[in-house]
C-alpha positions as CSV (number, residue, x, y, z in Angstrom):
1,X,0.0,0.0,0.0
2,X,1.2,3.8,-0.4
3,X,-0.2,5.0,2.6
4,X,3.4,6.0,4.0
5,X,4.2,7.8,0.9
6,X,0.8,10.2,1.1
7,X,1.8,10.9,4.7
8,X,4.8,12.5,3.3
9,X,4.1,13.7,0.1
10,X,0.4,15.0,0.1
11,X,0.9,18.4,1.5
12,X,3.4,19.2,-1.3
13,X,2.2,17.4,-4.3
14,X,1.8,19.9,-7.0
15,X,1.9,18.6,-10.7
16,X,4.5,18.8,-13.1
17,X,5.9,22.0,-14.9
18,X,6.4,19.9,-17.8
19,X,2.6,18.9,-17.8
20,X,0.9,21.6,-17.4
21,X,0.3,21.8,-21.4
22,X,0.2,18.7,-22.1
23,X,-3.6,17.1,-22.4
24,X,-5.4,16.0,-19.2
25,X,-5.4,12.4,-18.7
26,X,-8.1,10.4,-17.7
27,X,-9.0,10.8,-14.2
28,X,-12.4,8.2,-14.1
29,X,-13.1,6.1,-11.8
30,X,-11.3,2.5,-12.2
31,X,-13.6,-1.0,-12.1
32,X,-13.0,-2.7,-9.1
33,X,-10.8,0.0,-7.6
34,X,-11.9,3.1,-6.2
35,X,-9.6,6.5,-7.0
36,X,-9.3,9.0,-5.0
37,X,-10.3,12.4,-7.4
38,X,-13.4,14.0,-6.4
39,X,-15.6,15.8,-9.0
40,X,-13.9,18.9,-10.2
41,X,-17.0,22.2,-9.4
42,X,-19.9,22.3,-11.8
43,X,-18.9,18.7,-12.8
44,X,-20.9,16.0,-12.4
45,X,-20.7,11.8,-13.1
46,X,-23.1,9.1,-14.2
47,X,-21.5,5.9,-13.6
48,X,-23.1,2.5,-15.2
49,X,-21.5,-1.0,-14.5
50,X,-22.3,-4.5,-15.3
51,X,-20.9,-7.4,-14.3
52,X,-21.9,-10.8,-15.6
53,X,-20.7,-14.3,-14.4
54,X,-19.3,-16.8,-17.6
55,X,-21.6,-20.0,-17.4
56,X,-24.6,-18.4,-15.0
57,X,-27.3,-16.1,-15.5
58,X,-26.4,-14.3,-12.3
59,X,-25.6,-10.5,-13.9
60,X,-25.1,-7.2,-10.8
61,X,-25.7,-3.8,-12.4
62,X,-24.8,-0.6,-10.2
63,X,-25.3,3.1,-11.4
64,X,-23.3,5.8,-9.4
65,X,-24.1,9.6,-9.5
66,X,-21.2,11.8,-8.2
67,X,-22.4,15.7,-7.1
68,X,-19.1,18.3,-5.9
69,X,-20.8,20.3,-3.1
70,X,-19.4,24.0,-3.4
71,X,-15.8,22.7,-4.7
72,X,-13.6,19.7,-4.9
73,X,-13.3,18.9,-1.4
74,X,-16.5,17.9,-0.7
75,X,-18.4,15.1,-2.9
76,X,-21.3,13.4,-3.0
77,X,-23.1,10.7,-4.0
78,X,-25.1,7.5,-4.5
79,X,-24.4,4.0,-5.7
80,X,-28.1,1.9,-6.6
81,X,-27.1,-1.8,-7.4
82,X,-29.3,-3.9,-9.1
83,X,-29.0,-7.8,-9.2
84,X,-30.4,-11.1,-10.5
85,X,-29.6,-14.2,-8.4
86,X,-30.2,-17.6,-8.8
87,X,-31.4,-19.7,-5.7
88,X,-33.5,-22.7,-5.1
89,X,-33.9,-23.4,-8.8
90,X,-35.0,-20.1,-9.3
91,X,-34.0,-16.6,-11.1
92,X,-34.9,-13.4,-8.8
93,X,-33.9,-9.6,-10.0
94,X,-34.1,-6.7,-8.1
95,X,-32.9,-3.8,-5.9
96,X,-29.8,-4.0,-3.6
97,X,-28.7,-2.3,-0.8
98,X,-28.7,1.8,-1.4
99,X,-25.4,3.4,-0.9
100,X,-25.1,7.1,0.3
101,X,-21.5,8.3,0.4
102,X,-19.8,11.6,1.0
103,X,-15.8,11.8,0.0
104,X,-13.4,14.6,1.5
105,X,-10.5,15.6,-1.0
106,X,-7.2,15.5,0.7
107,X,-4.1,16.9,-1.3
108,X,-4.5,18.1,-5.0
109,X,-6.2,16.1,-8.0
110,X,-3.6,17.9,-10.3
111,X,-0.6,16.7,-8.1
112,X,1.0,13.5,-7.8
113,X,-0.6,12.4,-4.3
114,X,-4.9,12.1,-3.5
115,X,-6.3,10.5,-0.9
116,X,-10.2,10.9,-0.6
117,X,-11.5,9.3,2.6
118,X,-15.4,7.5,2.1
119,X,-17.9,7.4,4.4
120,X,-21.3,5.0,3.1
121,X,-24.5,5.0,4.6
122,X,-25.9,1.4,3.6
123,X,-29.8,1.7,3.4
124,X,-31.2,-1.9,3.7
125,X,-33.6,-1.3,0.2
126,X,-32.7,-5.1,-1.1
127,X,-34.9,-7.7,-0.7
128,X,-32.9,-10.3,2.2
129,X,-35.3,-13.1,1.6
130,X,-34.2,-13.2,-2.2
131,X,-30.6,-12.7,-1.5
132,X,-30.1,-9.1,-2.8
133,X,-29.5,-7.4,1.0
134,X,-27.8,-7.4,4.0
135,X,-31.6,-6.8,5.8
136,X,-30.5,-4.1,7.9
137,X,-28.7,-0.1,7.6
138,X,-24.8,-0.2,8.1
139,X,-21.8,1.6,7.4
140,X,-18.9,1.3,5.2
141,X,-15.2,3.2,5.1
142,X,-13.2,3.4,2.5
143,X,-9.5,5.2,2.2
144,X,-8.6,5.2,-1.5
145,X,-5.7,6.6,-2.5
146,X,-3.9,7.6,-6.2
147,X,-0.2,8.3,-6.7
148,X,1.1,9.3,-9.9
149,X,4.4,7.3,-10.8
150,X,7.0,7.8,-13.6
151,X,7.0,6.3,-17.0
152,X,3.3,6.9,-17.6
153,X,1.8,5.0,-14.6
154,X,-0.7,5.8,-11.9
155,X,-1.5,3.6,-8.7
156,X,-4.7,3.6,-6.6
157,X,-4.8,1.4,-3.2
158,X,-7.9,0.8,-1.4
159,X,-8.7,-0.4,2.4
160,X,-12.3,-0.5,3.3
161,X,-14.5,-2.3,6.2
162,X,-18.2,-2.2,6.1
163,X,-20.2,-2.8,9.8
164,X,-24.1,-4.2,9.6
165,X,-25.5,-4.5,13.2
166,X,-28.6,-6.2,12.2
167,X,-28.0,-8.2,9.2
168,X,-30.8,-11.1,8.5
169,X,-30.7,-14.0,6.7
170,X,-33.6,-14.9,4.0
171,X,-35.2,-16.7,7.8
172,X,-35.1,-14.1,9.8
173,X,-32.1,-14.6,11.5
174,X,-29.8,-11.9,12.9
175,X,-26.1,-11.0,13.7
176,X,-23.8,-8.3,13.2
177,X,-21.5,-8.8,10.4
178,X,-18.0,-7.2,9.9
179,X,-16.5,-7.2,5.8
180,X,-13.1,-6.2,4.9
181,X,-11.4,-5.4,1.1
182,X,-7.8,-4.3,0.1
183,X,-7.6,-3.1,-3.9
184,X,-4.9,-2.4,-6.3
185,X,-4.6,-1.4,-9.5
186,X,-2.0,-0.2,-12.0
187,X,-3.0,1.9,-14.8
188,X,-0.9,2.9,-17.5
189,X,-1.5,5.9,-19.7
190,X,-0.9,4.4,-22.8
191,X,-2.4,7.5,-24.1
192,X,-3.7,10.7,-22.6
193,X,-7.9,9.2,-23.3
194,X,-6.6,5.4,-23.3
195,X,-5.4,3.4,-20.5
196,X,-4.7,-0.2,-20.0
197,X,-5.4,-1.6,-16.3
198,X,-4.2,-4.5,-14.7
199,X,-6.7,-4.5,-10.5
200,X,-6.2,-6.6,-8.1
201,X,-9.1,-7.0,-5.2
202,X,-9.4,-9.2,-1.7
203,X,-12.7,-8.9,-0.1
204,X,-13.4,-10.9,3.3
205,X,-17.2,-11.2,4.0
206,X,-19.7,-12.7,6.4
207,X,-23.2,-13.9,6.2
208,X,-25.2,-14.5,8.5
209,X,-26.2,-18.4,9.2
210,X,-28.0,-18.4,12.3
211,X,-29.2,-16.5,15.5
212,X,-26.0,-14.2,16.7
213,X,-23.8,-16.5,13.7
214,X,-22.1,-15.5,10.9
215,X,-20.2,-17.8,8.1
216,X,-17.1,-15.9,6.2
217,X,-16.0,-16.1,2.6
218,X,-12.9,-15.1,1.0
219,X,-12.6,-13.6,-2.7
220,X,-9.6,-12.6,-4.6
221,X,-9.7,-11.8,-8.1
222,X,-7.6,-10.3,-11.2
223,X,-9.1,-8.1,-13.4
224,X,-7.0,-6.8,-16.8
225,X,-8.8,-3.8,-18.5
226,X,-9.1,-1.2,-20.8
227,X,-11.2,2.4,-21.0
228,X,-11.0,5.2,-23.1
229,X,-12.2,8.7,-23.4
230,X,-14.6,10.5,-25.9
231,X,-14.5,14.0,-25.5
232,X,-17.3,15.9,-27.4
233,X,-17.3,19.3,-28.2
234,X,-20.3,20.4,-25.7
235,X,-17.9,19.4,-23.2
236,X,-19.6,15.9,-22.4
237,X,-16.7,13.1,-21.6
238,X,-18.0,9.4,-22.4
239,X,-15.5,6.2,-21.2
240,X,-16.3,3.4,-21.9
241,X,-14.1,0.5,-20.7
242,X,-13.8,-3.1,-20.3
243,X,-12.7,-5.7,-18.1
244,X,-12.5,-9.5,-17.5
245,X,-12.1,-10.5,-13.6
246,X,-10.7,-14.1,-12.5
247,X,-11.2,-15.8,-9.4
248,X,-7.3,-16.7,-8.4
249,X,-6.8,-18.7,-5.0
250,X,-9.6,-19.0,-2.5
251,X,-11.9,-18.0,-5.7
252,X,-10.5,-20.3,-8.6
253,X,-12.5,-21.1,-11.6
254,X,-14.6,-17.8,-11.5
255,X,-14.7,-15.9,-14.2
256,X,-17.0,-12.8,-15.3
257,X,-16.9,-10.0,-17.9
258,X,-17.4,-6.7,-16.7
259,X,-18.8,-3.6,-18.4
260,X,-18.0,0.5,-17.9
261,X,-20.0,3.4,-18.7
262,X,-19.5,6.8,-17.5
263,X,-20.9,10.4,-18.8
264,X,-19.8,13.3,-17.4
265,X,-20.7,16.9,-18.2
266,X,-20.9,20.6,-16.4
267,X,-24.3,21.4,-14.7
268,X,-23.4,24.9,-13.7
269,X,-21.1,27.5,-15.2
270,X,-17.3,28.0,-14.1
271,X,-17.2,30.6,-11.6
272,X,-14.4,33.3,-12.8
273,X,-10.9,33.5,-11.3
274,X,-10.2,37.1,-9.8
């Protein structure tokens, strides 16, 4: 992880003399990895994902809306997943949990260091007795954190534990439940609007299997990439990207293709510099 380094470099990260003219990279959010560069003022994001499993009909779709509040230090947003599961021979789709999260910007989205703490309010809108929700509100944290490295490479590294007092299981059961996940990814700007990315991700999760008892589960996976950028000339940004996640270790012989849309465009006008 790079937290050491932002302890000693975010305060004085300011970008590059030699890059100020040069064209702005791509600054999106990764796949399985979460950056750390809130929305820039005026600016906001629609993010769509999809994520389907090879050999099931079991398919996750989440769509993210990202607001800056005043500036670039403060950000919010929302994340509403939608899921269809296969249990007891049969297919259910529906809503998931509802995600409200607020971001705080630490250090400079031009410079070479960001770290953007998460805080998540986790609304229990899914359904438990079909599988698609914890059954009860809880809270996640998450400490991303992007550093931009020589030879046209940029790292983000991710810690994150989520906390659900009063999960259920689809019988009513309850217990507390405590999930952790590390991330890291490598992206290299093969181009200023195309990148190649290479994320690694380790989730730890429990579910709930009887009164006051949980049941954990490990996942690891590896998930190559690619996204680009279509900049139009009202000023709207498209990516689109692509990715293919495998199960390595406790999760071998998973497999999945996963899908990345994001629009983002100005909803007020730039306030002028004095």
């Amino acid at each position: 992880m790079w937290y050491l380094l932002a302890l000693t470099l975010l305060l004085g990260a300011t970008p590059a003399a030699a890059q100020q003219d040069a064209p702005v990279p791509i600054q999106d959010n990764s796949f399985l990895v979460e950056e750390a560069y809130n929305q820039e003022r005026g600016v906001v994001q629609h993010v769509s994902t999809f994520s389907r499993a090879a050999g099931a009909g079991e398919w996750t779709y989440t769509f993210t809306q990202e607001w800056p509040v005043g500036g670039r230090r403060h950000q919010l947003s929302y994340t509403l997943p939608v899921s269809r599961l296969a249990a007891d021979g049969q297919n259910r789709t529906g809503l998931g949990d509802l995600g409200l999260n607020y971001r705080y910007q630490l250090g400079s989205a031009e410079g070479s260091v960001a770290f953007a703490p998460r805080a998540t309010l986790l609304l229990p809108t899914g359904a438990t007795r079909w599988g698609l929700g914890a059954g009860g509100a809880g809270a996640q944290v998450n400490l991303p954190l992007s550093v931009v490295l020589p030879a046209s490479l940029v790292v983000h590294s991710n810690a994150g534990a989520s906390y659900t007092p009063q999960a259920h299981d689809a019988v009513g059961n309850r217990a507390a439940t405590v999930d952790y996940a590390l991330g890291q990814s490598v992206v290299w700007l093969a181009h200023p609007k195309l990148n190649l990315l290479l994320e690694a991700v380790w989730s730890r999760t429990e579910d709930v299997i009887g009164p006051g008892r949980t049941g954990p589960s490990t996942e690891l996976l590896l998930a190559p990439g690619v996204r680009g950028a279509i900049d139009l000339a009202s000023g709207l940004q498209i990516v689109p990207g692509l990715a293919f996640p495998v199960g390595v270790g406790p999760s071998r012989g998973d497999r999945s293709v996963f899908a990345y849309l994001s629009f983002e465009h100005s909803f007020a006008k730039p306030t002028p510099r004095p």
